[in-house]
N, C-alpha and C positions, 0 to 999 in steps of 0.2 A: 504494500500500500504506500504511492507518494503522499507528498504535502497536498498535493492539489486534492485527492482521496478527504482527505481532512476536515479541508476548507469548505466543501461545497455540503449544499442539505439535499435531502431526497425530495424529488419531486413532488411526495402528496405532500411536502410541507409547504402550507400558504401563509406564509405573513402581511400579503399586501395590507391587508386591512385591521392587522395591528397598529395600538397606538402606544407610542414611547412614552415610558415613564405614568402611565395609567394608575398605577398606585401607591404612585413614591411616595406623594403627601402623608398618605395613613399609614405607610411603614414610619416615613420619620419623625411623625408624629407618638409613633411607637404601639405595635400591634403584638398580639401573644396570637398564636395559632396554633390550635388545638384538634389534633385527629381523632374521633371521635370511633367507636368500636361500631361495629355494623346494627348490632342489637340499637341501642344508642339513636345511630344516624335514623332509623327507621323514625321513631318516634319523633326527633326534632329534625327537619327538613332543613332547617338553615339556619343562618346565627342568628339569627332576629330570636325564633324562638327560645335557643340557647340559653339566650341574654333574658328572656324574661324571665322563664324558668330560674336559672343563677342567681338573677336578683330577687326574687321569690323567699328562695333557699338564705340567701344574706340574711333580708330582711328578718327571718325567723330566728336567723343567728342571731341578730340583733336585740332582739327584743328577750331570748332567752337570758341574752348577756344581764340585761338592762333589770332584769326580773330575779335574777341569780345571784 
């Protein structure tokens, strides 16, 4: 295999319609990313619900704290 072998992509790869730097802001804004186990993903379909559920779960932390 040369350099050239290297450098190029394979065909079914289309980037035209990629856009540079799409999610730089909220990485450096600073993001945690989390793989979630299959079982899991089933039930929450995307971060959004993640996120409510999570702060659900806080909350309750919370209030245990505050009660304890």
């Amino acid at each position: 295999m040369n350099q050239e072998d290297n450098d190029s992509l394979r065909g079914e790869y289309d980037f035209s319609d990629g856009v540079r730097s799409k999610h730089y802001d909220a990485y450096r804004a600073g993001t945690n990313v989390v793989l979630l186990e299959p079982d899991v993903a089933k039930v929450f379909k995307d971060s959004a619900a993640v996120n409510k559920a999570l702060r659900a779960i806080a909350q309750v932390a919370r209030d245990q704290q505050n009660t304890g």
